[in-house]
LOZA-944789 format. One record per residue (C-alpha): x negated, y negated, z negated. Coordinates in Angstrom, 2 decimals, decimal comma, always signed. Layout:
+---------+---------+---------+
:      xx :      yy :      zz :
+---------+---------+---------+
:       X :       Y :       Z :
...
+---------+---------+---------+
//
This chain:
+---------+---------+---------+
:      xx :      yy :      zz :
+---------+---------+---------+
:  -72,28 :  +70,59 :  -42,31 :
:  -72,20 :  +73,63 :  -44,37 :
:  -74,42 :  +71,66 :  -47,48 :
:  -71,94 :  +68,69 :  -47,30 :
:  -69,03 :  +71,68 :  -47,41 :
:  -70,57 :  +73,01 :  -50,42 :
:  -70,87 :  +69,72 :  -52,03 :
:  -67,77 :  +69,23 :  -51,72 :
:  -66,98 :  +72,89 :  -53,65 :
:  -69,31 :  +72,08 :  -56,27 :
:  -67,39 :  +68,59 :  -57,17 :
:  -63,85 :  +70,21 :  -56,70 :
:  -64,66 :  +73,07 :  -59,39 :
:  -67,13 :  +70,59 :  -61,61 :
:  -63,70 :  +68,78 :  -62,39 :
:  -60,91 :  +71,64 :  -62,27 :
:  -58,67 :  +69,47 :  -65,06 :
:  -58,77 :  +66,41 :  -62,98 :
:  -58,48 :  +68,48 :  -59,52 :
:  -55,62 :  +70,31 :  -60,86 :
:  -54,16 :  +67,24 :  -62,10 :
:  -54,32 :  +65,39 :  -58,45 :
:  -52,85 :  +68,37 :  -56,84 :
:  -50,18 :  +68,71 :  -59,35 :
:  -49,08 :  +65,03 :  -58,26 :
:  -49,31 :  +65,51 :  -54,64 :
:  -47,60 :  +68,83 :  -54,69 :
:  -44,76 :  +66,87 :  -57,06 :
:  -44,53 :  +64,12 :  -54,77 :
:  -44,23 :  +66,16 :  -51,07 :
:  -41,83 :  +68,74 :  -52,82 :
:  -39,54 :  +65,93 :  -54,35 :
:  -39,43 :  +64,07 :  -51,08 :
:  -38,24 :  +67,76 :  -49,21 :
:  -35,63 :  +68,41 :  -51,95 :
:  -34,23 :  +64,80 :  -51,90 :
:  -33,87 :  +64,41 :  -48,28 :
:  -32,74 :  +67,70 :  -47,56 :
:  -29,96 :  +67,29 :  -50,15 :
:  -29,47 :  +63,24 :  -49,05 :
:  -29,14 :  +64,18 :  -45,33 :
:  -27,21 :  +67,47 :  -46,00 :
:  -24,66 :  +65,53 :  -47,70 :
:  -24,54 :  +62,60 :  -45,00 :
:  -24,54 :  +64,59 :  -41,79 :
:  -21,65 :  +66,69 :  -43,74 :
:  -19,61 :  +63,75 :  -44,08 :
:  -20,27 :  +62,30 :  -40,79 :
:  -19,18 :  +65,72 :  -39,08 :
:  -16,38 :  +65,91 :  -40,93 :
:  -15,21 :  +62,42 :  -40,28 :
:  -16,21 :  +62,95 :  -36,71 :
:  -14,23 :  +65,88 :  -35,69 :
:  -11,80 :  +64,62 :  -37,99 :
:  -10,71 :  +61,69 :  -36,31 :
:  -11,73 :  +60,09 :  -33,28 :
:  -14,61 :  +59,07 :  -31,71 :
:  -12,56 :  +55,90 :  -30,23 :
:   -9,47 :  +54,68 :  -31,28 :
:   -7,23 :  +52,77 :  -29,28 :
:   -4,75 :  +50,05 :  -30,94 :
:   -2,79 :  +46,58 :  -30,95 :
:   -5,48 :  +43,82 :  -32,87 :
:   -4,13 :  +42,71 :  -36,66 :
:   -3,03 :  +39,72 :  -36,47 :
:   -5,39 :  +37,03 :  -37,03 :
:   -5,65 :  +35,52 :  -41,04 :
:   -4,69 :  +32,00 :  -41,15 :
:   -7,63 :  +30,74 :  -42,99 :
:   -9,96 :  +32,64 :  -40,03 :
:   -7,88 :  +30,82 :  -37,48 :
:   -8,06 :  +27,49 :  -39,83 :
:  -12,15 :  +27,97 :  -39,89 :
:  -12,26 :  +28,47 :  -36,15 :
:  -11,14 :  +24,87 :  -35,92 :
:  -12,96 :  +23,27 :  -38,70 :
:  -15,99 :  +25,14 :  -38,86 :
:  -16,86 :  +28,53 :  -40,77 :
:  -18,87 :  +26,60 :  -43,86 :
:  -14,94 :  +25,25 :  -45,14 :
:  -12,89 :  +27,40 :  -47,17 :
:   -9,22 :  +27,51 :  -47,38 :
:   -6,66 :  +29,15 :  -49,05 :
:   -3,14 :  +29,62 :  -47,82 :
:   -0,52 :  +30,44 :  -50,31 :
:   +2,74 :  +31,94 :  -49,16 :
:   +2,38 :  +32,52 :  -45,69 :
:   +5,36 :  +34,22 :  -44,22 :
:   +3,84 :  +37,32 :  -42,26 :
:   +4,71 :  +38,13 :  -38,93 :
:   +6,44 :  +40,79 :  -37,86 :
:   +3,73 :  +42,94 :  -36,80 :
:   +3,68 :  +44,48 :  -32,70 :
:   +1,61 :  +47,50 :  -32,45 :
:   +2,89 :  +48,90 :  -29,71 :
:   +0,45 :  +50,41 :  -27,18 :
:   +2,98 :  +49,86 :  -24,28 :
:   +1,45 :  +51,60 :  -21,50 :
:   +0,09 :  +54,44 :  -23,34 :
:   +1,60 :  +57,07 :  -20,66 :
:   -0,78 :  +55,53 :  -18,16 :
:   -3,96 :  +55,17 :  -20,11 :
:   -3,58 :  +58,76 :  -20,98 :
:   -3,08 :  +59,77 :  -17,35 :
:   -6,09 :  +57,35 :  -16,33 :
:   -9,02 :  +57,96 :  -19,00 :
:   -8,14 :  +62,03 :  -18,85 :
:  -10,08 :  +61,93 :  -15,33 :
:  -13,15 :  +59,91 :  -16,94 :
:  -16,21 :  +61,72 :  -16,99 :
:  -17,36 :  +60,95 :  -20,26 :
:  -14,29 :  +61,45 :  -21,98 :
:  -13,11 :  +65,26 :  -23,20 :
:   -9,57 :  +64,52 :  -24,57 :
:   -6,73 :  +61,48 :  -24,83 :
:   -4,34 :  +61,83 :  -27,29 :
:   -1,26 :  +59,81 :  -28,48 :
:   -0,75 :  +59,38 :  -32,17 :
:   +1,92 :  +57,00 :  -33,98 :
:   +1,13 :  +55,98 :  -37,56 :
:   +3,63 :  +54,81 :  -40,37 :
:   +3,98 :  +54,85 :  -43,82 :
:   +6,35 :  +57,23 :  -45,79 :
:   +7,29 :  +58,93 :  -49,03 :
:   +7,21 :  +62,96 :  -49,61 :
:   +9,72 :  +64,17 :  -52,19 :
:   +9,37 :  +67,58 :  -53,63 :
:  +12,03 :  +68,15 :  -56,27 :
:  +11,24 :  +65,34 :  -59,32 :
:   +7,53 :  +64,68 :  -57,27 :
:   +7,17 :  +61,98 :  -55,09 :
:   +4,01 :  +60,77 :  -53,45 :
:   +2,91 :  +57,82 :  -50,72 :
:   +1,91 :  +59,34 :  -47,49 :
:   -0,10 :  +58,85 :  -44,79 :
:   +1,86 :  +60,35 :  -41,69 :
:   +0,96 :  +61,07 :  -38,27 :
:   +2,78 :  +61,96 :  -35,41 :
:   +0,77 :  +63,65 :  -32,52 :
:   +1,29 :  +65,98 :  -29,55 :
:   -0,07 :  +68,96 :  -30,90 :
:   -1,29 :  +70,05 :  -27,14 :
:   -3,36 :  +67,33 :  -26,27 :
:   -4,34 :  +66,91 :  -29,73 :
:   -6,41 :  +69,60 :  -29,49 :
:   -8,03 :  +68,09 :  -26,56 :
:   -9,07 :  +65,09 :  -28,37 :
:   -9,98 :  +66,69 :  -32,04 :
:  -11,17 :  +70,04 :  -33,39 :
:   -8,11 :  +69,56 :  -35,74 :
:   -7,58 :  +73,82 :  -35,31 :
:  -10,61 :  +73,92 :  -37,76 :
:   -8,93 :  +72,45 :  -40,57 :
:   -5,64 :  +73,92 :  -40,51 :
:   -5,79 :  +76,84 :  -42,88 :
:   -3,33 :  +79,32 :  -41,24 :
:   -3,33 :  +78,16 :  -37,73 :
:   +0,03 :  +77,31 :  -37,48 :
:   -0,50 :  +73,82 :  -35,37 :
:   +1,99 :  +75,42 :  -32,52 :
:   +4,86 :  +75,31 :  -34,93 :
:   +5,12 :  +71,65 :  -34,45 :
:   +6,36 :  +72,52 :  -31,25 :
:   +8,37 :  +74,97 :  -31,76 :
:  +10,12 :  +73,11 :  -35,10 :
:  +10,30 :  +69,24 :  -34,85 :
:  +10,96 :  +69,39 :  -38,79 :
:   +8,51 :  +71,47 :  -39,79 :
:   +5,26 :  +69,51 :  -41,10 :
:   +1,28 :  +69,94 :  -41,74 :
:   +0,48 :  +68,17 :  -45,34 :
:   -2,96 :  +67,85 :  -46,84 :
:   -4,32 :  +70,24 :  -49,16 :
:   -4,45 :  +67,94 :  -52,21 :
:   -1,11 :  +66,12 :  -51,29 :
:   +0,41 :  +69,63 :  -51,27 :
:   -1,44 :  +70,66 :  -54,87 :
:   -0,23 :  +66,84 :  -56,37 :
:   +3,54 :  +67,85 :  -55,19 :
:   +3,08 :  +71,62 :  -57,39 :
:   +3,19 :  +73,04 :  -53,56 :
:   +0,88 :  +76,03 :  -53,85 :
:   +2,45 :  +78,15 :  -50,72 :
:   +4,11 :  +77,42 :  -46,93 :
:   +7,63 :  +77,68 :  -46,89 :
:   +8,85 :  +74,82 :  -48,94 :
:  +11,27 :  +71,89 :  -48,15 :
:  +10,36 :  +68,34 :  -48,51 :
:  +11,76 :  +65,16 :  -47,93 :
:  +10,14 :  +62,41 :  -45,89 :
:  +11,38 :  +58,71 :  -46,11 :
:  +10,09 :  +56,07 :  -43,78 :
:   +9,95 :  +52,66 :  -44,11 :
:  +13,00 :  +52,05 :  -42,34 :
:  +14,66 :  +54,06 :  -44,85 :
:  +15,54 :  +56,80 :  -43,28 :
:  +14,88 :  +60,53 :  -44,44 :
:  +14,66 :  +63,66 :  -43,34 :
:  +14,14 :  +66,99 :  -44,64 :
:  +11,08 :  +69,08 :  -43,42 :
:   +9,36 :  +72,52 :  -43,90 :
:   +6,34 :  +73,18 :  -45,00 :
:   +4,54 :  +75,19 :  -42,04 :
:   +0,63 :  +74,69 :  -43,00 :
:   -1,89 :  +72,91 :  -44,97 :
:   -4,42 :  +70,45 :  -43,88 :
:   -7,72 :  +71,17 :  -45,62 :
:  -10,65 :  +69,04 :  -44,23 :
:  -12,85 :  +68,65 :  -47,05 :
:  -12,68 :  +64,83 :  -46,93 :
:  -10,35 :  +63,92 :  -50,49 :
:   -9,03 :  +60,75 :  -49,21 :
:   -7,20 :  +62,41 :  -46,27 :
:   -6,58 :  +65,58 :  -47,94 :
:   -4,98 :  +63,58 :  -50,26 :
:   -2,40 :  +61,23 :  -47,76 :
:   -2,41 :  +62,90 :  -44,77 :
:   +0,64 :  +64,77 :  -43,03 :
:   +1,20 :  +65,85 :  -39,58 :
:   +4,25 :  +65,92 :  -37,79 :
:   +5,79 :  +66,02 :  -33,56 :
:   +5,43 :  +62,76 :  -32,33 :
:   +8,86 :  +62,94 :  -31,10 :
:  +10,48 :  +63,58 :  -34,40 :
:   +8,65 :  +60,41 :  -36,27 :
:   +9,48 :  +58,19 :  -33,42 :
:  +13,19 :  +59,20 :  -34,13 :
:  +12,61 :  +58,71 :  -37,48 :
:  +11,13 :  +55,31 :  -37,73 :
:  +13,29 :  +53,68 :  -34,90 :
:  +10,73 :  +53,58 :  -32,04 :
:  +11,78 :  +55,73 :  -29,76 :
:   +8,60 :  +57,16 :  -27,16 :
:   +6,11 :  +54,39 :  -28,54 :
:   +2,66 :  +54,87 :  -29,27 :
:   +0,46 :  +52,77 :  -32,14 :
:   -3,20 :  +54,59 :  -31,29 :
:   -4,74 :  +56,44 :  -28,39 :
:   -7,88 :  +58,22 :  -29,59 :
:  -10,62 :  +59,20 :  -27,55 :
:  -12,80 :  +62,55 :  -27,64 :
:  -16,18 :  +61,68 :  -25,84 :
:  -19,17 :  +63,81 :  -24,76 :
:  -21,57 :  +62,23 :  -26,76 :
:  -20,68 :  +60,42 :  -30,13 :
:  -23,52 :  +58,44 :  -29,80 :
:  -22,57 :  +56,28 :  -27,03 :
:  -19,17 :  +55,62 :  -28,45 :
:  -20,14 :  +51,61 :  -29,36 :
:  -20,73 :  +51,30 :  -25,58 :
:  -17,41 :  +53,41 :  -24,43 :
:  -15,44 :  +51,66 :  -26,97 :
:  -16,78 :  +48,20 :  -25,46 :
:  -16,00 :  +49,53 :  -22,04 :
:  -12,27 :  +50,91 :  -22,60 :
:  -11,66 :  +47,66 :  -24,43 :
:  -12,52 :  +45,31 :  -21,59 :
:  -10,97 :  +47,56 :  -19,07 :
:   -7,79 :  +47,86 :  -20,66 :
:   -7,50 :  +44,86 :  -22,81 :
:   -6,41 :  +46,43 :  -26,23 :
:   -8,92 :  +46,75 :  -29,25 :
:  -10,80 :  +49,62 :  -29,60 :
:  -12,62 :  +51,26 :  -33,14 :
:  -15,31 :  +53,76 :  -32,54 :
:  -16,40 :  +55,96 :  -35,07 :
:  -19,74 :  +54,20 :  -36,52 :
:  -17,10 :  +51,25 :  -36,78 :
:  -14,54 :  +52,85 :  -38,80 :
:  -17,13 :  +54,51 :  -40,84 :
:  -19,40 :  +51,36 :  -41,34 :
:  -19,09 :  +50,61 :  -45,02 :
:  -20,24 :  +54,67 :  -45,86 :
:  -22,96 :  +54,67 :  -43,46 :
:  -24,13 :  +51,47 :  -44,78 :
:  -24,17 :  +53,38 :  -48,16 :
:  -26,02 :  +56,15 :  -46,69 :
:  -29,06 :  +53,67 :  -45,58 :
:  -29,15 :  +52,78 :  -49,00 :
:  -29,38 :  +55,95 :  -50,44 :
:  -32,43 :  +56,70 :  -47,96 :
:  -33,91 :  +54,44 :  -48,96 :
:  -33,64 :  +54,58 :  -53,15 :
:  -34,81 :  +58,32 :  -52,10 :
:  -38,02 :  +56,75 :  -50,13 :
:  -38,55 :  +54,39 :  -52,40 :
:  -38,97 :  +56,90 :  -55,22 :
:  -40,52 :  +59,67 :  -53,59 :
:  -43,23 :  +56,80 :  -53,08 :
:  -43,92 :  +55,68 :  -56,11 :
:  -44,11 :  +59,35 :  -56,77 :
:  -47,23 :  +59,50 :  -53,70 :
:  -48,59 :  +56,43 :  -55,18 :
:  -49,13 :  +57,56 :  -58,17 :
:  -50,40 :  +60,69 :  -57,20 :
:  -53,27 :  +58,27 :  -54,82 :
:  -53,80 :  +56,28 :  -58,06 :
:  -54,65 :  +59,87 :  -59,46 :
:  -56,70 :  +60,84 :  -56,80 :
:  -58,69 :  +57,25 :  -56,38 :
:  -59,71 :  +57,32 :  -60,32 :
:  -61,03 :  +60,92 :  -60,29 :
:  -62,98 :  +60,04 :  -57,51 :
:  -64,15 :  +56,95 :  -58,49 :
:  -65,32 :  +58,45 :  -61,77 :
:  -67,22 :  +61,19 :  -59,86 :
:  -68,72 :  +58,37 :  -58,39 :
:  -70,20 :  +56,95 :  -61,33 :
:  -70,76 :  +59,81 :  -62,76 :
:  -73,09 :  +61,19 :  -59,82 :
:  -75,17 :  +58,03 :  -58,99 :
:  -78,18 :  +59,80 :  -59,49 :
:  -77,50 :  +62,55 :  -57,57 :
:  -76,27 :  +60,84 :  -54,57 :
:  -79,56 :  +58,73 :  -55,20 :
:  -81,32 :  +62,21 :  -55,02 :
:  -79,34 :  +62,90 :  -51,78 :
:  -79,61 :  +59,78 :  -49,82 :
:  -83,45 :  +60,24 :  -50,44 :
:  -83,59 :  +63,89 :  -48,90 :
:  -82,41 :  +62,17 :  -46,04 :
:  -78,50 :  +62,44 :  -46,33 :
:  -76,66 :  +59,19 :  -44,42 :
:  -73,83 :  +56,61 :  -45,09 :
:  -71,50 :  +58,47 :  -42,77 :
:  -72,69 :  +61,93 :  -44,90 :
:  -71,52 :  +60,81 :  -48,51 :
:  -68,75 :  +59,13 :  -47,37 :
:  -67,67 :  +62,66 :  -45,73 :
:  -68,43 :  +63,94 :  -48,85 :
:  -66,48 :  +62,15 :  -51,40 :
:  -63,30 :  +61,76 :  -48,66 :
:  -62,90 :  +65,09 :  -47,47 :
:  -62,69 :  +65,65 :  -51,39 :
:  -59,84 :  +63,78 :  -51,27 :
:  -58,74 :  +65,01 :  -48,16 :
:  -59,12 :  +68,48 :  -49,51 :
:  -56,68 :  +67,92 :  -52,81 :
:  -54,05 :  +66,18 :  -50,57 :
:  -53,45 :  +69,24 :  -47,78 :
:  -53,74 :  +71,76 :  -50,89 :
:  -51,13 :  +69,79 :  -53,05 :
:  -49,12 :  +69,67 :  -49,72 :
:  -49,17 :  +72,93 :  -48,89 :
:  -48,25 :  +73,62 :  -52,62 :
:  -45,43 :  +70,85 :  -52,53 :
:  -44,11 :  +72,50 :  -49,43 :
:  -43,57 :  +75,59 :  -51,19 :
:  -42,05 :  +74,11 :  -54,50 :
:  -39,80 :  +72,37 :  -51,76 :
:  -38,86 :  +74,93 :  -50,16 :
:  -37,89 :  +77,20 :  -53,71 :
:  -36,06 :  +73,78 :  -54,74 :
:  -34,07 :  +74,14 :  -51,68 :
:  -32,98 :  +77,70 :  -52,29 :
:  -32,00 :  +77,07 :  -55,99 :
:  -29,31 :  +74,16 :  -54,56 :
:  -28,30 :  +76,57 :  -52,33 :
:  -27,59 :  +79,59 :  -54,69 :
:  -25,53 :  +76,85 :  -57,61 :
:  -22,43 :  +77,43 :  -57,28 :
:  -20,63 :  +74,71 :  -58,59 :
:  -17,82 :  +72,51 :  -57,55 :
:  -18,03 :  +69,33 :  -56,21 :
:  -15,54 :  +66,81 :  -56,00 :
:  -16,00 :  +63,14 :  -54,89 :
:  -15,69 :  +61,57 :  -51,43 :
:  -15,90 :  +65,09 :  -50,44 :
:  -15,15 :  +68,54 :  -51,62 :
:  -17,12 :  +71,53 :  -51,35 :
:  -19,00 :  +74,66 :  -53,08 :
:  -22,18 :  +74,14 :  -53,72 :
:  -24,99 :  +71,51 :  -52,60 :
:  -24,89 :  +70,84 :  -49,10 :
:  -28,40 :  +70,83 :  -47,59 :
:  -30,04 :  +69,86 :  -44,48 :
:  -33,26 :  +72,13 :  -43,85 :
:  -34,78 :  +70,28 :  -41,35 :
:  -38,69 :  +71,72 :  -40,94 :
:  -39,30 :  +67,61 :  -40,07 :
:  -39,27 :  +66,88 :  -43,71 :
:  -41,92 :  +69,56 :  -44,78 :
:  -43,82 :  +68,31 :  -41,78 :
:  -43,29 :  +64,51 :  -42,98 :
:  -43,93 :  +65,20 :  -46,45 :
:  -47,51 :  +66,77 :  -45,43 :
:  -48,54 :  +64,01 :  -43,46 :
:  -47,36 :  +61,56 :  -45,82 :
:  -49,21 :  +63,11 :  -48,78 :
:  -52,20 :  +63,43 :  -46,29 :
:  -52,93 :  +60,23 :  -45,44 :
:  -51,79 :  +58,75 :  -48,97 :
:  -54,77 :  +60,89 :  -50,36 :
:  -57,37 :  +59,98 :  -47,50 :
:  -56,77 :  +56,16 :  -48,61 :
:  -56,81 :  +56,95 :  -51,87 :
:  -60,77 :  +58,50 :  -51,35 :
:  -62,20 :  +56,39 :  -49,24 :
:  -62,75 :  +53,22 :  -50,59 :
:  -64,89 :  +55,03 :  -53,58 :
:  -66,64 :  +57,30 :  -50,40 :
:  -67,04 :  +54,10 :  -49,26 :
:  -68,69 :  +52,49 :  -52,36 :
:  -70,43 :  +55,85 :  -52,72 :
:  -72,25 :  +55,30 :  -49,41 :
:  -73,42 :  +51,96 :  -50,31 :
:  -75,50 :  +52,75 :  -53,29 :
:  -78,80 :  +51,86 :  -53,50 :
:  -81,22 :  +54,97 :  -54,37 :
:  -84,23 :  +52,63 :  -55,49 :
:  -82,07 :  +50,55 :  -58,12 :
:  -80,69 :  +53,71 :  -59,34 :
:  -83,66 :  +55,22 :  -60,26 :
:  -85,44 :  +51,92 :  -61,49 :
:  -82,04 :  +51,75 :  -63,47 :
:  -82,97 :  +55,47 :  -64,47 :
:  -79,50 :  +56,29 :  -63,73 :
+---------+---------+---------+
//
């Protein structure tokens, strides 16, 4: 074992510019695939937090009203299209009429943390010339917290005040810096669809990192916007806080056939981004292999080339005595060799990749907001990027091992070569 060890040496070091070169594209491809997925992931399991905590887990609420042209196709089959022109809509009913009792009821269920009411509605903020479209949201700030981490996202902490001042109001971050609000305080004026205003007080500022919300979104006492837009102790959403967000498809199913309304859970809501998210995974797998193809290409041709080059001497060894199953560990634990040094060297350029991200400061803005790259350093992806690299470069060697093996010592040397 020790000759076929130092065999192995001598062809390693007889090549260094081709070694190098194989290494070089292993240690490119395994530290590329632990920078890209540790910034893909970090980015995604940010946003899905966010969103998470955010929101709901479940949500609760009256079904839209069917389309026409879906009801139409239900009759006459899905392959016909129609198109309805001026179609009066209905007045919509999203009243969630025994909310009081669903509360009471799913508060005791085991795998639920918190029930919360919320009522939804439309409205415009005034603030002196500035007017903007907002998103508002009435809640009981109590139970709220049972069914969100919504304390996390308020900057000053001030969610009590909603209790304390029906008119006093919780607007986003960037709805606040769009009205020229920079500090709590100030006095704005909400109108409802309805047409009725009120004036309010600034109290806090909603910052959750997410722009689209940050953007929209104000909080209010439930009691005050059901006062406001005529609907006087209703309730348009119950959301749902559950142990484990991963079983919220199944709880949502269950909730909805218990109680009859339609229910959202999160992965629902959140469908078209996490349907982006797959695709980003996999543009990032795609590339990184090419990247380990490449590299095996790399590794295959140097190989395959030491190969030819060495006929006679493999000749020479075969005829000492040396077997199949001992060139073919010779020329594939070559391979072998370059792939877990290039992955142990990709690891490492990895793993300084990762701390540059996370010492840029810059600013991002998009679908979310934040300082700096967000990164997920999960030790799976060094381990994945080893094995990967691994195996790509054990393939790559052994079909020349293999050929290696085959050679005939007796036509080599009649050959004389």
């Amino acid at each position: 074992m020790k000759a076929i060890f130092f065999l192995i040496l001598r062809l390693l070091l007889k090549r260094k510019r081709q070694t190098l070169v194989a290494v070089l594209g292993v240690s490119i491809g395994v530290g590329a695939f632990v920078a890209m997925a540790s910034l893909m992931n970090g980015f995604q399991k940010y946003f899905i937090e966010q969103a998470i905590d955010l929101n709901s887990h479940i949500t609760l609420k009256v079904k839209d009203e069917e389309k026409p042209e879906e009801r139409l196709k239900r009759f006459y089959g899905e392959d016909n299209i129609f198109v309805i022109r001026g179609a009066k809509p209905k007045e919509k009913k999203d009243k969630v009429s025994d909310h009081a009792t669903l509360i009471t009821r799913y508060e005791k269920d085991k795998d639920i943390v918190g029930v919360s009411p919320h009522l939804n509605a439309q409205g415009i903020i005034r603030y002196g010339v500035l007017e903007k479209t907002a998103s508002l949201i009435g809640i009981d700030p109590m139970l709220e917290r049972k069914s969100s981490v919504i304390d996390r996202f308020i900057v000053n902490n001030r969610l009590n005040n909603l209790i304390s001042d029906r008119y006093s109001i919780i607007i986003g971050r960037l709805l606040a810096q769009d009205l020229g609000i920079v500090e709590t305080g100030k006095k704005v004026i909400i109108t409802t669809p309805n047409g009725n205003t009120q004036l309010f007080k600034v109290v806090d500022f909603f910052d959750s990192g997410i722009t689209y919300i940050d953007q929209t979104r104000v909080y209010m006492n439930i009691k005050t916007l059901q006062t406001m837009t005529g609907k006087p102790n209703e309730v348009n959403e119950i959301v749902f806080k559950i142990k484990d967000v991963h079983s919220a498809e199944d709880i949502s199913r269950r909730i909805s056939k218990e109680t009859g309304y339609y229910t959202e859970s999160w992965q629902f809501s959140y469908r078209n981004f996490l349907q982006i998210f797959k695709i980003q995974n996999y543009v990032t797998y795609i590339i990184v292999f090419a990247i380990l193809v490449v590299s095996a290409f790399g590794i295959f041709n140097i190989i395959m080339m030491t190969v030819m080059e060495k006929r006679r001497d493999i000749a020479i060894l075969k005829a000492l005595g040396y077997e199949d199953k001992d060139i073919v560990r010779v020329f594939a634990y070559n391979g072998l060799i370059i792939g877990i040094i290039g992955s142990i060297l990709g690891s490492a350029l990895g793993f300084l990749i990762q701390e540059y991200l996370a010492s840029v400061d810059i600013e991002v803005q998009g679908i979310i907001r934040t300082k700096g790259f967000l990164l997920d350093r999960n030790p799976l992806y060094f381990f994945y990027g080893i094995l990967f690299a691994i195996v790509f470069s054990f393939f790559a060697s052994f079909y020349p091992s293999y050929k290696a093996s085959k050679l005939n010592p007796i036509d080599i040397f009649r050959s004389g070569g």
